[in-house]
PyMOL Python script that loads the backbone (N, CA, C, O; Angstrom):
from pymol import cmd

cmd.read_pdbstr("""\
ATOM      1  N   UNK A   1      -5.793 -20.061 -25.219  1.00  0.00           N
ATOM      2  CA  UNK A   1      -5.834 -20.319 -23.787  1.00  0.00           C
ATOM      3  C   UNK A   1      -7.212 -20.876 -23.436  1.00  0.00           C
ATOM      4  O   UNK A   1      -8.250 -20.214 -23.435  1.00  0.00           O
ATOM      5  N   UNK A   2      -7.111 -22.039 -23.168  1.00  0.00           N
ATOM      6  CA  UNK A   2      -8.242 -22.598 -22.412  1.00  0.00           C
ATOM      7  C   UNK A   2      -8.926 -21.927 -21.503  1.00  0.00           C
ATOM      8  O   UNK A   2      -8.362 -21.438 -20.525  1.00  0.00           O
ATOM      9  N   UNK A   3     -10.706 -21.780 -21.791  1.00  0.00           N
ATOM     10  CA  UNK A   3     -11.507 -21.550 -20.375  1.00  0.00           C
ATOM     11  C   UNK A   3     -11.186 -22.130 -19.242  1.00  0.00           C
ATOM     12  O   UNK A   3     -10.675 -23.250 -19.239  1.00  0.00           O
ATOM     13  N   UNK A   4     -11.477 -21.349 -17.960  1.00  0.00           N
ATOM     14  CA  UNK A   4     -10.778 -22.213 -16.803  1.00  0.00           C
ATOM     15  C   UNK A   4     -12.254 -22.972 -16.266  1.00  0.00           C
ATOM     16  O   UNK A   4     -13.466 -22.856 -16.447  1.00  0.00           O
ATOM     17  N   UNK A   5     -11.623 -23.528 -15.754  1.00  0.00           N
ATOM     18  CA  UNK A   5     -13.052 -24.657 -15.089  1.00  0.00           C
ATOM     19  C   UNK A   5     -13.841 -23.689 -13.634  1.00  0.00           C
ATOM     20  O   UNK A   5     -13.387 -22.779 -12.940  1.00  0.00           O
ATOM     21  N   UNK A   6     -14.700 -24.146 -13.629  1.00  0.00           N
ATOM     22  CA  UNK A   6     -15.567 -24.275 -12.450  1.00  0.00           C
ATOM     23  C   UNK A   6     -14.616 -23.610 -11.339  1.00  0.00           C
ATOM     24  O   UNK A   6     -14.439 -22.452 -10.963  1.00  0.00           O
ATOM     25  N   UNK A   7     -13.961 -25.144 -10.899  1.00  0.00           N
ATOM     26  CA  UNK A   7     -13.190 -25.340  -9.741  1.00  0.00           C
ATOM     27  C   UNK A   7     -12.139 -24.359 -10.008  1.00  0.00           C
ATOM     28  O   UNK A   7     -11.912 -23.522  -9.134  1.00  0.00           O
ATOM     29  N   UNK A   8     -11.604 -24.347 -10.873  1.00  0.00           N
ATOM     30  CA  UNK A   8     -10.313 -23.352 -10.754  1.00  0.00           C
ATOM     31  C   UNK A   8     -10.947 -21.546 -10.618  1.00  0.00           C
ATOM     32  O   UNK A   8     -10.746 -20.630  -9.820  1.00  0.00           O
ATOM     33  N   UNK A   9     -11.654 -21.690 -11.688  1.00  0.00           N
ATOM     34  CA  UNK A   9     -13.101 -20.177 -10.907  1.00  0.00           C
ATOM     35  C   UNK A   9     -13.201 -20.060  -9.406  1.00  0.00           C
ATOM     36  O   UNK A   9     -12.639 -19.139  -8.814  1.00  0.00           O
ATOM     37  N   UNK A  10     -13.875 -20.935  -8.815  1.00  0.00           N
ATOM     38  CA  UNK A  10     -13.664 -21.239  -7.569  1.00  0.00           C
ATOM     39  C   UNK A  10     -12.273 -20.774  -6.399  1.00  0.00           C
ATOM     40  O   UNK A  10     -12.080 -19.896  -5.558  1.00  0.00           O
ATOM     41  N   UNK A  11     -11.725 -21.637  -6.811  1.00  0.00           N
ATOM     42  CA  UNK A  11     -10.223 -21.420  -5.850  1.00  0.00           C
ATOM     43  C   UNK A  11      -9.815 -20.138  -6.046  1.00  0.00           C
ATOM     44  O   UNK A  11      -9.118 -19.532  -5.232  1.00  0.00           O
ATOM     45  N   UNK A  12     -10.204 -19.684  -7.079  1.00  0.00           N
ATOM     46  CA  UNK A  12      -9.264 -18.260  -7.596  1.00  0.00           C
ATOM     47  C   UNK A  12     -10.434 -17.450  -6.856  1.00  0.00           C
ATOM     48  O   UNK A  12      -9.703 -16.504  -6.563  1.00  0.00           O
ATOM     49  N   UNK A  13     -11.013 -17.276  -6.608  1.00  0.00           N
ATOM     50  CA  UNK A  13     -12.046 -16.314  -5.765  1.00  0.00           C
ATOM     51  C   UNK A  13     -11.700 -16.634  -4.330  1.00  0.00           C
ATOM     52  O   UNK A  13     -11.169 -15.649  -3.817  1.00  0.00           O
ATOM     53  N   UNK A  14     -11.799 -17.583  -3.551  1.00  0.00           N
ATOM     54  CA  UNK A  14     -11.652 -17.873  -2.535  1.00  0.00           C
ATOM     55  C   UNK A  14     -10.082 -17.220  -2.477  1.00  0.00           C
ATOM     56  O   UNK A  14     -10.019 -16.370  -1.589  1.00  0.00           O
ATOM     57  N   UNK A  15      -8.692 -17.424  -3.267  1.00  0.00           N
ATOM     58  CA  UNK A  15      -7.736 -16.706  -3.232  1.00  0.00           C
ATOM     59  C   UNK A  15      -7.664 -15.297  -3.013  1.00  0.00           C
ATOM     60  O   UNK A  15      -6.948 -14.718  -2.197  1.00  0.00           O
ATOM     61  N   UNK A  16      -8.438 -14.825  -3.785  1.00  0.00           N
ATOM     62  CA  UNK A  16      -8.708 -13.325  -3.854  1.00  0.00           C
ATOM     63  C   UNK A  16      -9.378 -12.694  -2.425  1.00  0.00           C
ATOM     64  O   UNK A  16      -9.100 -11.800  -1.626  1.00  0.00           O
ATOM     65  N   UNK A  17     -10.383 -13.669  -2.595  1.00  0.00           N
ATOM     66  CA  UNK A  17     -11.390 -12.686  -0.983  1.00  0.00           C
ATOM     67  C   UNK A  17      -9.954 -13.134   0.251  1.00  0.00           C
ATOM     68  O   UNK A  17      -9.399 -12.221   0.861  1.00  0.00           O
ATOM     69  N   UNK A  18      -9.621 -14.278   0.411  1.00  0.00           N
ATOM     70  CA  UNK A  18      -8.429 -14.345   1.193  1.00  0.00           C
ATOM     71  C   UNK A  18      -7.679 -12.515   1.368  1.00  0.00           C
ATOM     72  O   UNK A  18      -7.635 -11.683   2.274  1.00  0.00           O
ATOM     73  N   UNK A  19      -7.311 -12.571   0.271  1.00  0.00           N
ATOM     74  CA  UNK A  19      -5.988 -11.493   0.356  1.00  0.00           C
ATOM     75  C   UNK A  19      -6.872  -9.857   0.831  1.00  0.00           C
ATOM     76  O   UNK A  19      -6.276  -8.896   1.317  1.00  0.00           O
ATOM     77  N   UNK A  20      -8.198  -9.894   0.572  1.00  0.00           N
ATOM     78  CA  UNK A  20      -9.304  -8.784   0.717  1.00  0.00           C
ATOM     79  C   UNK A  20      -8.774  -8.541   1.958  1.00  0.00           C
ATOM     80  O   UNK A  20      -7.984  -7.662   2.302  1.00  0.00           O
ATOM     81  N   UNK A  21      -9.425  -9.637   2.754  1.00  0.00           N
ATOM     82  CA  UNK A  21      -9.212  -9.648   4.144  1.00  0.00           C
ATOM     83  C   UNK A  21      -8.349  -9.378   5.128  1.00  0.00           C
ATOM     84  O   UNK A  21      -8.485  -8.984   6.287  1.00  0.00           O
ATOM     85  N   UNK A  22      -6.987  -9.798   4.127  1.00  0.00           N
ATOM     86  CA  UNK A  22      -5.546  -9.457   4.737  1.00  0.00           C
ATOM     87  C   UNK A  22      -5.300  -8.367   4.592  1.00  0.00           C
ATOM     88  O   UNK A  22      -4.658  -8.008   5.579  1.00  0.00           O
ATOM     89  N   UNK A  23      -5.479  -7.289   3.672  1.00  0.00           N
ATOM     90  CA  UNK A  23      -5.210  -6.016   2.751  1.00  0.00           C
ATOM     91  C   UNK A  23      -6.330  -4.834   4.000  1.00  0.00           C
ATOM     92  O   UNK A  23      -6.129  -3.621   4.054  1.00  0.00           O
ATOM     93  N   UNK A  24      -7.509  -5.602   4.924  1.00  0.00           N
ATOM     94  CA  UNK A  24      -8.476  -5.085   5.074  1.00  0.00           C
ATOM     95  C   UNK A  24      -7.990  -4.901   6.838  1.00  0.00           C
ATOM     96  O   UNK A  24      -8.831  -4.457   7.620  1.00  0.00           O
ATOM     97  N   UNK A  25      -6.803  -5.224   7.264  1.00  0.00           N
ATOM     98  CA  UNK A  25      -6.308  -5.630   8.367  1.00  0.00           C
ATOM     99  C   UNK A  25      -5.960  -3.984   8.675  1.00  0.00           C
ATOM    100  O   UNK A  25      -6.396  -3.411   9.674  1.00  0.00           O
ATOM    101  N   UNK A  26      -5.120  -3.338   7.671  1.00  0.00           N
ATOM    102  CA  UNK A  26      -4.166  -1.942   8.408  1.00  0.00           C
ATOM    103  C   UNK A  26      -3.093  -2.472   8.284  1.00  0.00           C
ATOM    104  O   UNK A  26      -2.188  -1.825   8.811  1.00  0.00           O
ATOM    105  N   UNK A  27      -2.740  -3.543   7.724  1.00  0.00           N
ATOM    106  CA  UNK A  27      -1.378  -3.442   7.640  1.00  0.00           C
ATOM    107  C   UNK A  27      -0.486  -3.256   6.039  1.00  0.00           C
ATOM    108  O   UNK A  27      -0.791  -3.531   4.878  1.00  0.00           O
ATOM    109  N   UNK A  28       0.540  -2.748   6.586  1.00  0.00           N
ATOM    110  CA  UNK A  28       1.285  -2.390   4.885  1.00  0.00           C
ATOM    111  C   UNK A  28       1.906  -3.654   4.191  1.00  0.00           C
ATOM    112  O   UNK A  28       2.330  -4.633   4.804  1.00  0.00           O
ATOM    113  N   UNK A  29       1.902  -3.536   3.170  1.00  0.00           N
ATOM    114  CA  UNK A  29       2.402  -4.612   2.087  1.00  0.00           C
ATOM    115  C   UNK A  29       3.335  -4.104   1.236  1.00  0.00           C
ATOM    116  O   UNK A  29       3.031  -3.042   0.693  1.00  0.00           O
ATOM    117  N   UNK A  30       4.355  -4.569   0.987  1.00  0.00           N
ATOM    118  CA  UNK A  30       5.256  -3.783   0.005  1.00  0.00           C
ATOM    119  C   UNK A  30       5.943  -4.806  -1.388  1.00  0.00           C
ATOM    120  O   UNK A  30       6.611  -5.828  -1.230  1.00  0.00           O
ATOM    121  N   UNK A  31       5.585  -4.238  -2.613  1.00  0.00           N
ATOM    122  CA  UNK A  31       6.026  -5.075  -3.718  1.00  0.00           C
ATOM    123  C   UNK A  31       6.879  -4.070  -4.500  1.00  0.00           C
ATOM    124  O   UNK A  31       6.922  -2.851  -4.338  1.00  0.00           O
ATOM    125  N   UNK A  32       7.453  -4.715  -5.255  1.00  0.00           N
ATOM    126  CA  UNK A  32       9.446  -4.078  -6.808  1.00  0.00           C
ATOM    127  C   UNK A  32       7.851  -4.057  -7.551  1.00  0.00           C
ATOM    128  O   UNK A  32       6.942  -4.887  -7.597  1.00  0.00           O
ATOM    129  N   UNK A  33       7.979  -3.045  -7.945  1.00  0.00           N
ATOM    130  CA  UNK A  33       6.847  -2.761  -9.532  1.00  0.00           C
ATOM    131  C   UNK A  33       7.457  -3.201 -10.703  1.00  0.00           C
ATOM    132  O   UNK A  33       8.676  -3.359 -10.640  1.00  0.00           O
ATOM    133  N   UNK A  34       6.936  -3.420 -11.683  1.00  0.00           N
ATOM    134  CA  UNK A  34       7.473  -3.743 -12.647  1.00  0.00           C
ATOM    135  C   UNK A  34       8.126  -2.838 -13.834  1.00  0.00           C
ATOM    136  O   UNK A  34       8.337  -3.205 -14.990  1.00  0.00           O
ATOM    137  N   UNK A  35       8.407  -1.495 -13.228  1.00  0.00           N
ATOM    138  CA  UNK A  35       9.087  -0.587 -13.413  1.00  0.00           C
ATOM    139  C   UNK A  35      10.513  -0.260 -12.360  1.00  0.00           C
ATOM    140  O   UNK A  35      11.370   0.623 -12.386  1.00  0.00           O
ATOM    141  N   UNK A  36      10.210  -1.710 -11.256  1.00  0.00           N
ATOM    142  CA  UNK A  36      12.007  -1.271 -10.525  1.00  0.00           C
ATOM    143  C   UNK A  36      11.366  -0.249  -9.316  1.00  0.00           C
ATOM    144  O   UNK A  36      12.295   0.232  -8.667  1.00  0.00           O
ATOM    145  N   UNK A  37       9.949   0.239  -8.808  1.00  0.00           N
ATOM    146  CA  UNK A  37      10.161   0.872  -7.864  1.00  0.00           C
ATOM    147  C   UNK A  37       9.609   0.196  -7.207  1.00  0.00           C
ATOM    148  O   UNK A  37       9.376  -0.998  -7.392  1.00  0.00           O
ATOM    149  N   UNK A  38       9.139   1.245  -5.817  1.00  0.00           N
ATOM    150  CA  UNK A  38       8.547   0.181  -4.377  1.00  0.00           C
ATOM    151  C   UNK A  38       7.636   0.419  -4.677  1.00  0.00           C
ATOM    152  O   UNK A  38       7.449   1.451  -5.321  1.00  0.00           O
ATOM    153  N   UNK A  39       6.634  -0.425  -4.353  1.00  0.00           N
ATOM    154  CA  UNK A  39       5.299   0.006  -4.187  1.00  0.00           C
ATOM    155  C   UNK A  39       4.812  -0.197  -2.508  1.00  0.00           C
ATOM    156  O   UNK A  39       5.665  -0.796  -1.853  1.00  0.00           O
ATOM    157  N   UNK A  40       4.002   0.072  -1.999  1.00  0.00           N
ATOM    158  CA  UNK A  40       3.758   0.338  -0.619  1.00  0.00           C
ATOM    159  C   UNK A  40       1.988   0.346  -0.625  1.00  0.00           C
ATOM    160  O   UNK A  40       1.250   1.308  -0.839  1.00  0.00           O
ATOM    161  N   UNK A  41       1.669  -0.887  -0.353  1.00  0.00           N
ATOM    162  CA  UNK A  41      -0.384  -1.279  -0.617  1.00  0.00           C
ATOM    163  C   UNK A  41      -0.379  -0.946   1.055  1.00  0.00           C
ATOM    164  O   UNK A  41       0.569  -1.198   1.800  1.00  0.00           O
ATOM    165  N   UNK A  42      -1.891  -0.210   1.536  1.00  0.00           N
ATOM    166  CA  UNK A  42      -2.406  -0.287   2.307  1.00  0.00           C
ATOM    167  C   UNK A  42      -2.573   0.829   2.872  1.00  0.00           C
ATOM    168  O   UNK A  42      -2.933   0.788   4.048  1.00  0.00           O
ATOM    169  N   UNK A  43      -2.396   1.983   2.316  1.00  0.00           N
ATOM    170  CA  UNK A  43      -2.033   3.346   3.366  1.00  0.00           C
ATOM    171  C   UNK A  43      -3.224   3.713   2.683  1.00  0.00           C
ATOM    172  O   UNK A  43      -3.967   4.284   3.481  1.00  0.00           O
ATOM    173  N   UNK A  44      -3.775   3.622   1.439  1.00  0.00           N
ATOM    174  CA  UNK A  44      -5.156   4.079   0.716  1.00  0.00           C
ATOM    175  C   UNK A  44      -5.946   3.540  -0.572  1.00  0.00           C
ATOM    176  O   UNK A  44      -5.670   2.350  -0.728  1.00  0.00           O
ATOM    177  N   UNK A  45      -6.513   3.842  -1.195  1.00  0.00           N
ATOM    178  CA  UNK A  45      -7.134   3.397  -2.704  1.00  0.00           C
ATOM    179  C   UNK A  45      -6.001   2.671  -3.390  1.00  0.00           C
ATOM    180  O   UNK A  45      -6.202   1.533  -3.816  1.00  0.00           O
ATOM    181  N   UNK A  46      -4.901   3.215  -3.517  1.00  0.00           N
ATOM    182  CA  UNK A  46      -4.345   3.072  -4.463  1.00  0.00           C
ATOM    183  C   UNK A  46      -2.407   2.940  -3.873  1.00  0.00           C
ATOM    184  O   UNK A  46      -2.002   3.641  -2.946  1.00  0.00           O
ATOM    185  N   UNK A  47      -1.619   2.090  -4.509  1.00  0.00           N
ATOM    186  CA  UNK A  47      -0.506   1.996  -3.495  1.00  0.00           C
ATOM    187  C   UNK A  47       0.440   3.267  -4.260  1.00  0.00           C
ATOM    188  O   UNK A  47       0.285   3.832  -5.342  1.00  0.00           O
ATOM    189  N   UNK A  48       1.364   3.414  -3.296  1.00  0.00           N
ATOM    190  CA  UNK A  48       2.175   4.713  -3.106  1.00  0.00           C
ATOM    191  C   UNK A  48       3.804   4.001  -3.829  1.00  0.00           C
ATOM    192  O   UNK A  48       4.501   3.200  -3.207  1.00  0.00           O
ATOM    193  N   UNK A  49       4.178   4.596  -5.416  1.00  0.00           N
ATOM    194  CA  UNK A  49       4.983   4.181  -5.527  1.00  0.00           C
ATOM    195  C   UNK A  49       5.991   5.029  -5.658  1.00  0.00           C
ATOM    196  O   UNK A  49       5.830   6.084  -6.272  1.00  0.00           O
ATOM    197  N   UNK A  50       7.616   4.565  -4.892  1.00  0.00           N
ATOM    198  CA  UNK A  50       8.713   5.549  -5.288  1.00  0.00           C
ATOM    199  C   UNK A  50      10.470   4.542  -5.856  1.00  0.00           C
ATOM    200  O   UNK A  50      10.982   3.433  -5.704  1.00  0.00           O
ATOM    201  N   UNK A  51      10.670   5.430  -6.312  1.00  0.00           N
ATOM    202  CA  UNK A  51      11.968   4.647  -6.790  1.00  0.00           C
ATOM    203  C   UNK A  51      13.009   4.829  -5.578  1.00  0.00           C
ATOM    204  O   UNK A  51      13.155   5.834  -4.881  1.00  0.00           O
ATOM    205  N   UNK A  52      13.700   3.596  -5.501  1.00  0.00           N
ATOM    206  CA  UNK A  52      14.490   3.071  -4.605  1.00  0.00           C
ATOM    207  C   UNK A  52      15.423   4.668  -4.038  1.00  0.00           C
ATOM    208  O   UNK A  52      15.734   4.892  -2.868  1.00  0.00           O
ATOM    209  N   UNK A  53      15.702   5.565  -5.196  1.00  0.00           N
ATOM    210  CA  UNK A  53      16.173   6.814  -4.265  1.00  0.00           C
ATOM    211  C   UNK A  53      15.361   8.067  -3.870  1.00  0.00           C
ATOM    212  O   UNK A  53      15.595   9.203  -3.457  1.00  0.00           O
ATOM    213  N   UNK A  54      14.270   7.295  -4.203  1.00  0.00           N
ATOM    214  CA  UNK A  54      13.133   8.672  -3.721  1.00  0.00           C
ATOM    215  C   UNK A  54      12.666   8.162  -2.206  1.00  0.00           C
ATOM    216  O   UNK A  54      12.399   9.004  -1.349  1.00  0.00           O
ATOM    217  N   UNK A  55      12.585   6.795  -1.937  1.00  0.00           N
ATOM    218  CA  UNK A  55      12.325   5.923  -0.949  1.00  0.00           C
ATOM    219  C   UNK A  55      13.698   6.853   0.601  1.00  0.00           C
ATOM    220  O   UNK A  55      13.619   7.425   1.688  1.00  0.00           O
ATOM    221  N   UNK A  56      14.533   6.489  -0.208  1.00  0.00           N
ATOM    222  CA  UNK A  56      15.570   6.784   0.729  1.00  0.00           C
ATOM    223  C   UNK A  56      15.990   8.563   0.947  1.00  0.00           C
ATOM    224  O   UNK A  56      16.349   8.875   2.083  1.00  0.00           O
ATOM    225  N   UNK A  57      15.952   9.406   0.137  1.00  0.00           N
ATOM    226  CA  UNK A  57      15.107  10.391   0.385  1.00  0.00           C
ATOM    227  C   UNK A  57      14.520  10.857   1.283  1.00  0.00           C
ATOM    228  O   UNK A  57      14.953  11.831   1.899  1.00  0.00           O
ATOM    229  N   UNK A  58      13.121  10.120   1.629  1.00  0.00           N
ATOM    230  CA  UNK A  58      12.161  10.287   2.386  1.00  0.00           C
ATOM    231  C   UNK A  58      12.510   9.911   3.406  1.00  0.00           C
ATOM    232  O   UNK A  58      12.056  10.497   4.389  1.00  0.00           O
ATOM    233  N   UNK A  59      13.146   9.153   3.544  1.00  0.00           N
ATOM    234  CA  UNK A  59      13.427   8.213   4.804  1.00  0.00           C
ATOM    235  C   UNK A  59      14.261   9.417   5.294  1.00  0.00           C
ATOM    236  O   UNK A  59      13.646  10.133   6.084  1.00  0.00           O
ATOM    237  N   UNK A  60      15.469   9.786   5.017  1.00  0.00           N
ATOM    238  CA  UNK A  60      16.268  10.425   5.415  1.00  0.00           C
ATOM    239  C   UNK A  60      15.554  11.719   5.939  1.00  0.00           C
ATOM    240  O   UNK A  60      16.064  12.356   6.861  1.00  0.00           O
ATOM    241  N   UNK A  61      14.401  12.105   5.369  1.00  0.00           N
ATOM    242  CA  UNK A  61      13.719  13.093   5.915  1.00  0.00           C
ATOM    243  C   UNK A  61      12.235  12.688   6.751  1.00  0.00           C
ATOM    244  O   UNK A  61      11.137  13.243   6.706  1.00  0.00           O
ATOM    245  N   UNK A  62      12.592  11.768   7.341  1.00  0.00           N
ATOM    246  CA  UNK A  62      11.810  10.972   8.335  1.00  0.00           C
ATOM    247  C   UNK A  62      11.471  12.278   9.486  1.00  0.00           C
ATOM    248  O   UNK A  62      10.273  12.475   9.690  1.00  0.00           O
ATOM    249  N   UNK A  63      12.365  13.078  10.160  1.00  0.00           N
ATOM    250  CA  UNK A  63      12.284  13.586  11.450  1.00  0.00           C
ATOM    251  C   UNK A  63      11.638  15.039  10.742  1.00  0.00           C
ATOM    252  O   UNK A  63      10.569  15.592  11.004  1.00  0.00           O
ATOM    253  N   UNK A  64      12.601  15.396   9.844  1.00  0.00           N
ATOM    254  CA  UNK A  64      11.884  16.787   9.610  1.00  0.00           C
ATOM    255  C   UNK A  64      10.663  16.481   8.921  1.00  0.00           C
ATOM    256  O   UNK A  64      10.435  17.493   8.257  1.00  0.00           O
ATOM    257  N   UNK A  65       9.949  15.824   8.757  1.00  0.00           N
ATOM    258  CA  UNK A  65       8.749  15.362   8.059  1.00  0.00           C
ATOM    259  C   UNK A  65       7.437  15.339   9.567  1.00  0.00           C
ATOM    260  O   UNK A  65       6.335  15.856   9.747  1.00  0.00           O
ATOM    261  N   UNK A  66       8.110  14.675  10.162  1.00  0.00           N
ATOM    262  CA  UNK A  66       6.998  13.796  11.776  1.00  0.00           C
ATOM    263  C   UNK A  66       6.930  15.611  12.256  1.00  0.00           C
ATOM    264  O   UNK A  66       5.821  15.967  12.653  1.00  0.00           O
ATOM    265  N   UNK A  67       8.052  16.718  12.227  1.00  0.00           N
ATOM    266  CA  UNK A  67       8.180  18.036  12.622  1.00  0.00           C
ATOM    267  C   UNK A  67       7.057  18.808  11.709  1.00  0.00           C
ATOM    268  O   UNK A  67       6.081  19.399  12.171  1.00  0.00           O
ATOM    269  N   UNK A  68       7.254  18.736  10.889  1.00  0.00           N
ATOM    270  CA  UNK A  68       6.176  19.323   9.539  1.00  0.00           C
ATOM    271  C   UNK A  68       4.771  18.977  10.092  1.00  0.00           C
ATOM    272  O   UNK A  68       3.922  19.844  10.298  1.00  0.00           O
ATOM    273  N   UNK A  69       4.586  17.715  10.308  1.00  0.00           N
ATOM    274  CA  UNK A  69       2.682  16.987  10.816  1.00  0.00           C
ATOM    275  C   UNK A  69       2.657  17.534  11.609  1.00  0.00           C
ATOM    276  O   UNK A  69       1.908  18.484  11.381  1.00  0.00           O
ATOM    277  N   UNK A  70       3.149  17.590  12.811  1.00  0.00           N
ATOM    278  CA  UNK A  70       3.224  18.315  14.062  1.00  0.00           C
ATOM    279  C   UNK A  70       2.757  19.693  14.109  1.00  0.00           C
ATOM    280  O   UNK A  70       1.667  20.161  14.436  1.00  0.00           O
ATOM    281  N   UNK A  71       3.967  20.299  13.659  1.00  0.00           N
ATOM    282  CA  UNK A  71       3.152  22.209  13.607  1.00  0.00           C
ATOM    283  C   UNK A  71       2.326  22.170  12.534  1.00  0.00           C
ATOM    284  O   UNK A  71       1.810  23.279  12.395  1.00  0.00           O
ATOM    285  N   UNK A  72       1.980  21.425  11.744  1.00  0.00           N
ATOM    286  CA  UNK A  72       0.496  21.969  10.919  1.00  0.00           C
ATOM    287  C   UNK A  72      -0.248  20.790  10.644  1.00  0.00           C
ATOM    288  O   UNK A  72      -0.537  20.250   9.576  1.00  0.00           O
ATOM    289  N   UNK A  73      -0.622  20.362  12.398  1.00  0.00           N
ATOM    290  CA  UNK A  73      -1.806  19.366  12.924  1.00  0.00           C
ATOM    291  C   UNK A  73      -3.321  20.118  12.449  1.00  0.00           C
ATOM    292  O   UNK A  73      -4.340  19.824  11.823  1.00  0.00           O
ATOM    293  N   UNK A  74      -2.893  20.958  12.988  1.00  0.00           N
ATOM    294  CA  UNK A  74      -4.467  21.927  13.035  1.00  0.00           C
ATOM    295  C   UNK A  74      -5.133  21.897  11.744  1.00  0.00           C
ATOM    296  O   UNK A  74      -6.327  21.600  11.707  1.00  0.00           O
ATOM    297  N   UNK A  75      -4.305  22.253  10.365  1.00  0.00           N
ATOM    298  CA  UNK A  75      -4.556  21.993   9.493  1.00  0.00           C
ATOM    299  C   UNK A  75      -4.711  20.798   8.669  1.00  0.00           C
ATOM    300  O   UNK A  75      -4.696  20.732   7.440  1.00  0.00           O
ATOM    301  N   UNK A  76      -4.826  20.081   9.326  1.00  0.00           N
ATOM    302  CA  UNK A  76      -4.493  18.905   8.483  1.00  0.00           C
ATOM    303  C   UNK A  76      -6.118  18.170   8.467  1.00  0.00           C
ATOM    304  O   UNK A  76      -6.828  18.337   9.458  1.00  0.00           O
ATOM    305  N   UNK A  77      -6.637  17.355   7.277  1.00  0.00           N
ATOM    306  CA  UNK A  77      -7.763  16.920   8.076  1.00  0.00           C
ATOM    307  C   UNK A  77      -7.197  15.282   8.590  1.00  0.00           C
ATOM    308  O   UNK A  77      -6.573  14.498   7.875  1.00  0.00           O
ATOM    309  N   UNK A  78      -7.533  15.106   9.723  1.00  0.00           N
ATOM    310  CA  UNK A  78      -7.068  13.387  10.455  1.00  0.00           C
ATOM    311  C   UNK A  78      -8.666  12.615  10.186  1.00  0.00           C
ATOM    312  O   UNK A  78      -9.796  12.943   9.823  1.00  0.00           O
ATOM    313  N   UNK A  79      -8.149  11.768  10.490  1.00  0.00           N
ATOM    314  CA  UNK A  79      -9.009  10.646  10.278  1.00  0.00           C
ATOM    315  C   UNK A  79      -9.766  10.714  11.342  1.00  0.00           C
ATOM    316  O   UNK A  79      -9.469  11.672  12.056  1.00  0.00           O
ATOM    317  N   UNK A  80     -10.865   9.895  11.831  1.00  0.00           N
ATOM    318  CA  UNK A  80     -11.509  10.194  13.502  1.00  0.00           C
ATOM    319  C   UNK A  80     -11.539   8.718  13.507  1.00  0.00           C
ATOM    320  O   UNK A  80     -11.719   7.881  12.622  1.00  0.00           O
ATOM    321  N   UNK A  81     -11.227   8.635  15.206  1.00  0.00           N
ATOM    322  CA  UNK A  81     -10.523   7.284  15.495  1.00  0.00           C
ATOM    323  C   UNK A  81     -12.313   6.778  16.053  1.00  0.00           C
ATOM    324  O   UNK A  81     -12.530   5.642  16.473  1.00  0.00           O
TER     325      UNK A  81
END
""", "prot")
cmd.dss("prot")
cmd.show_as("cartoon", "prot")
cmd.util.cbc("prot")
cmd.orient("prot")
């Protein structure tokens, strides 16, 4: 495999800091891993992956979950806005 040039060094950085920026927004990104699950970029360090029935799962336990944060706010540590 050929060294890459200069310019292609170049573009490929400018690509990268691009996506920094986008990733640096708060908003979620979601990619198929190359194991078949979801992956989910942006909530922290590192993205949150689950398989398509662990996904749905969760989902399904959407309400009793938002109930769970709720009564054990106090405990929890939050972020400071």
């Amino acid at each position: 495999m050929p060294e890459p040039t200069y310019e292609e060094l170049k573009a490929r950085l400018a690509e990268l800091e691009k996506q920094g920026a986008t990733r640096r927004t708060g908003s979620l990104e979601f990619r198929v891993s190359e194991k078949g699950g979801v992956s989910v970029y942006g909530l922290g360090r590192f993205p949150v992956t689950l398989y398509y029935e662990q996904w749905t799962r969760l989902l399904d336990a959407s309400d009793r979950l938002r109930e769970f944060l709720e009564e054990n706010k106090s405990k929890l540590k939050l972020k400071e806005k």
